[in-house]
N, C-alpha and C positions, 0 to 999 in steps of 0.2 A: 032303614035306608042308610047305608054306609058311604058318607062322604069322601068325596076324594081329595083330598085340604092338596097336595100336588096340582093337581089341575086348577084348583079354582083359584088357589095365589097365581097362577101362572096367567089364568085370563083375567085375574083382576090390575095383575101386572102389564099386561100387554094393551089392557083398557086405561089404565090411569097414563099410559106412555102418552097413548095420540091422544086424551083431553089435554095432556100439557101440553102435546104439539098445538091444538089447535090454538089454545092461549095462549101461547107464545108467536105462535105464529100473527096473531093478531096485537101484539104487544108491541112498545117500542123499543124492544130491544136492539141492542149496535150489532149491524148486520155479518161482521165476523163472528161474534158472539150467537147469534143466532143461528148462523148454518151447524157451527159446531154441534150444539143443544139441538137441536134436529137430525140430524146425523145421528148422536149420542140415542134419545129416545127412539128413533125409527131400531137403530140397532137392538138394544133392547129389547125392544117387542119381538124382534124374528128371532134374538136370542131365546127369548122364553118359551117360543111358538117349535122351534127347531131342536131346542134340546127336550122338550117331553118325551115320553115313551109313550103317550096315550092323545096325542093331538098329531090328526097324522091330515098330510096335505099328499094333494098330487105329486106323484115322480117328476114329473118334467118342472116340477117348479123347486124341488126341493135344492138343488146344486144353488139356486141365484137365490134363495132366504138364507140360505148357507152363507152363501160371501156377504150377505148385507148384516149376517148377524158378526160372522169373522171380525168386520171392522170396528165392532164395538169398542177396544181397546184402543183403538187409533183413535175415533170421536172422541172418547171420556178423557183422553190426553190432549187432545187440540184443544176441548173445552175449556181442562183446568189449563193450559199454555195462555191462554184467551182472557179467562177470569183472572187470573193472575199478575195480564200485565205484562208477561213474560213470553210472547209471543213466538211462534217459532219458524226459523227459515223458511222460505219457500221450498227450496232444496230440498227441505227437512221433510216437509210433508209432500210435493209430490213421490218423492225417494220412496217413503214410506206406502203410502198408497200403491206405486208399481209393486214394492218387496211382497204386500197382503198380496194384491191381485197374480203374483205370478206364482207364487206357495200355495196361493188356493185354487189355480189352473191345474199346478202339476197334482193336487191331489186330489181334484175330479175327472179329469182327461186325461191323464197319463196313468197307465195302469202301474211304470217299472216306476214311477216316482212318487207316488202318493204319500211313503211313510217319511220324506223328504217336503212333500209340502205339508202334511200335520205337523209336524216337530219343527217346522221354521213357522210355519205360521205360531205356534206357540212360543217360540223363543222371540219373535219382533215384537210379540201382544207384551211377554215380559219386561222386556229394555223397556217398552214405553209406559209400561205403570211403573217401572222402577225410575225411570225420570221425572214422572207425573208426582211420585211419593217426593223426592227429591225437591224439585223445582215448591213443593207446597211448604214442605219442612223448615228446607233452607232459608226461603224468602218470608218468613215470620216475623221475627225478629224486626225486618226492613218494611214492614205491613206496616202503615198508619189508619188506616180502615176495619176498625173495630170486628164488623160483623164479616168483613173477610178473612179476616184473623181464626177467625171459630172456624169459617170453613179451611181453613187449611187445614186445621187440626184434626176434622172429622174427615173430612173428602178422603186421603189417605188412608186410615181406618177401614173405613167400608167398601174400599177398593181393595188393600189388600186383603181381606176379609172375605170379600166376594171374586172379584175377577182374579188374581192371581192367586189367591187359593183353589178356585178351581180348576186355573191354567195345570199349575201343579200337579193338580190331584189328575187331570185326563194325560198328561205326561207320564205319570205312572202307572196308571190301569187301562190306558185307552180313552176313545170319544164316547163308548156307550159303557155309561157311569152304571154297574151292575146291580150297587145298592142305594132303594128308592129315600131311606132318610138321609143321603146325602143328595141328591134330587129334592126333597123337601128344605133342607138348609139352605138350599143354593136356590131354590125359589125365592124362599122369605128374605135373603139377602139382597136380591133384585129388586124385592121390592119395598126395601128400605132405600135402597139407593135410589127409588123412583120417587118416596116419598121424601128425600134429600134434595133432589130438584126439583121438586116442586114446592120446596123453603125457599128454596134458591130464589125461582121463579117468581113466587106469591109472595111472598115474607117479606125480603127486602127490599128495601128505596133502591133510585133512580142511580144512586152513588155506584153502585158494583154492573149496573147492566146497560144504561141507557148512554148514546153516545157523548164523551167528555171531552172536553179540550186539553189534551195530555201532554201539549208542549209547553203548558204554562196553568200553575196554581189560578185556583180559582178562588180565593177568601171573598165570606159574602159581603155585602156592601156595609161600609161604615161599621165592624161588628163593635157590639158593647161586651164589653168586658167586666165579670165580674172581679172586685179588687182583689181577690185570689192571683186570677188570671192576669192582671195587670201589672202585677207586680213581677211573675213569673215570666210573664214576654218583657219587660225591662231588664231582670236578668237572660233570657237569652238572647235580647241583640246586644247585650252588651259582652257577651262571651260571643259574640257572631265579630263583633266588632274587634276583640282580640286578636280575632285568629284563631280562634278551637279550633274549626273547622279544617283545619291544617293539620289534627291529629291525626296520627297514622291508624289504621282498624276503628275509626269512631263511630262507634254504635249510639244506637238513642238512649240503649242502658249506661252504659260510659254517660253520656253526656246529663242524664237523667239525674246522676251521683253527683256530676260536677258542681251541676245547679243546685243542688241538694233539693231534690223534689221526686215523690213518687214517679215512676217510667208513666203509667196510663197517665196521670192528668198534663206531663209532658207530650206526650203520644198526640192527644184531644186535642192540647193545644195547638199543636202543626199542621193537625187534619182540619180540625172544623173551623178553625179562627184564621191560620193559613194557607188553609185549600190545599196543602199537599197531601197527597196521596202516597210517595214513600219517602222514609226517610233519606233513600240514597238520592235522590230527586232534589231533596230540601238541603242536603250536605254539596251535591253537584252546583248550585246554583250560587254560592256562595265562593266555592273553591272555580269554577269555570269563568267567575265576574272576574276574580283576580288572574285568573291567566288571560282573561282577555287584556287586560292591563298589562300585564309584564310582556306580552308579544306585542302589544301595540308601541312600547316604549322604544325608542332606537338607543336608551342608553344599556338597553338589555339585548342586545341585537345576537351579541354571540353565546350567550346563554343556551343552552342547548335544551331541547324541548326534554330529552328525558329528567333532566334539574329541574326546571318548573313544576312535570308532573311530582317529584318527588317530594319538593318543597310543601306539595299542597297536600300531600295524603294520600295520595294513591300510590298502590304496590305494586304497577308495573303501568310501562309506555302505552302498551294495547288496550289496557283498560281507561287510561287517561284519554287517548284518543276518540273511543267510541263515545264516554260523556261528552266530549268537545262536541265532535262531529252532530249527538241529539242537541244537542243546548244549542251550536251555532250554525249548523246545515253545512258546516266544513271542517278541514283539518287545523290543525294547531299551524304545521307550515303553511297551507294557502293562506291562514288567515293570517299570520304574521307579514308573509310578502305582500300583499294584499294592503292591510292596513298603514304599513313603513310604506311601500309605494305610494300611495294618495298623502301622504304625509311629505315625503318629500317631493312631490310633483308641486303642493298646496307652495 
């Protein structure tokens, strides 16, 4: 009996999808987080169902498993945008959704447009795992979250590995992949990627999925410190206290050196002892205290906001504004009129 190893990763893939749906579905994951992860594995499965050559369905059903596998790359991007942190426009993702849905209208019901929506819908699925690789990469560094750290470094990997190499690979030969052991490679890469989420899933604490209180650190109650520890948070609030944080480009590495202490047990320390989650979070909150103070002050009154941002580390106005805006629910000008107004009314 000659085994068909193609088919059977493809239903074993398309099987382990909805057992994580169902468990997740039942889980407490944070509910942006979880459509995404739903979205992502439903894709998935109609990916693996849709691109066989020997798993055949109904005609009239095949054009709507089609578009639900098409959007595979949109979910696996919302996902990691989600798990990240790094959340992304509204704009961004309706926009998106119209782009797949109307690339993959003109390439089932328009006959003169079809090779106009294969090659767009292949070009939108690439920009957004090339942002998805991007957005993982970049934001490492700024990771205080141990075991998301690992995922940034795989998730990318095995995406471009799997989905953007095979975007590529149907961009240059067509939709129907001629030769079966790349069919067989692009099986077993799905279903690494399914056994990726479901590390994701299973594997990890509450810290990466369940819902957090994101406008403010959460360190746990009264924590005890080993005298390691103890002495290392003495040196950083006493370089918090100087003004580091005023440095211009200040990384945790940068700061790691300064303290003269290993990066990870600096790292640990601002996660787990004080509840931050990114380093730019933990550098914002320090540098956003003091501009609350120099806008509140009226002997600062004509100081111009882009000098404050400057003063404090930041590389440009727009960027200074949107930390303001997360940290105080308003701008640097409202809250400056705002605060001098009740000051001189007092």
């Amino acid at each position: 009996m000659v085994i068909d190893w193609d088919t059977f990763i493809r239903i074993a893939s398309a099987g382990a999808s909805f057992l994580l749906l169902m468990v997740m579905l039942a889980g407490r994951i944070r509910p942006p987080l979880k459509v995404a992860l739903a979205g992502l594995l439903i894709g998935s499965a109609a990916y693996v169902i849709n691109s066989s050559t020997t798993i055949l369905l109904p005609r009239w059903i095949d054009p709507w498993i089609d578009f639900v596998s098409l959007l595979t790359p949109f979910w696996a991007w919302l996902f990691a945008r989600r798990l990240f942190e790094r959340d992304a426009p509204p704009l961004a993702v309706w926009g998106f959704m119209a782009v797949f849905f109307g690339f993959w209208f003109m390439g089932h019901f328009m006959q003169s447009t079809r090779p106009v929506g294969f090659y767009g819908i292949h070009a939108a699925s690439l920009v957004l795992l090339a942002d998805l690789i991007r957005v993982a990469w970049l934001g490492r560094g700024d990771d205080l979250i141990e075991k998301r750290r690992v995922i940034r470094m795989w998730l990318p990997i095995l995406v471009a590995l799997q989905a953007a190499g095979i975007l590529v690979f149907e961009v240059i030969v067509g939709a129907n992949i001629p030769y079966p052991e790349v069919q067989l490679v692009n099986g077993l890469l799905i279903l690494a990627l399914t056994v990726f989420a479901a590390v994701i899933l299973l594997e990890t604490d509450a810290e990466l999925l369940v819902d957090t209180a994101e406008s403010e650190p959460v360190p746990p109650a009264e924590p005890t410190l080993s005298p390691a520890e103890h002495v290392l948070r003495e040196k950083l609030d006493a370089a918090m206290a100087e003004g580091y944080y005023r440095t211009p480009g200040l990384t945790i590495a940068t700061l790691a050196a300064h303290l003269e202490t290993p990066e990870h047990r600096l790292r640990a320390l601002i996660n787990q002892r004080l509840g931050e989650r990114n380093f730019s979070g933990f550098l914002n909150r320090h540098r956003i205290a003091e501009a609350k103070e120099k806008l509140a002050d009226k002997a600062h009154v004509d100081l111009p906001v882009l000098t404050i941002a400057m003063d404090l580390g930041y590389n440009s106005l727009p960027t200074f504004n949107r930390a303001f805006r997360s940290e105080t629910g308003s701008t640097p000008t409202d809250f400056r009129r705002l605060a001098i107004g009740e000051s001189i009314s007092e």
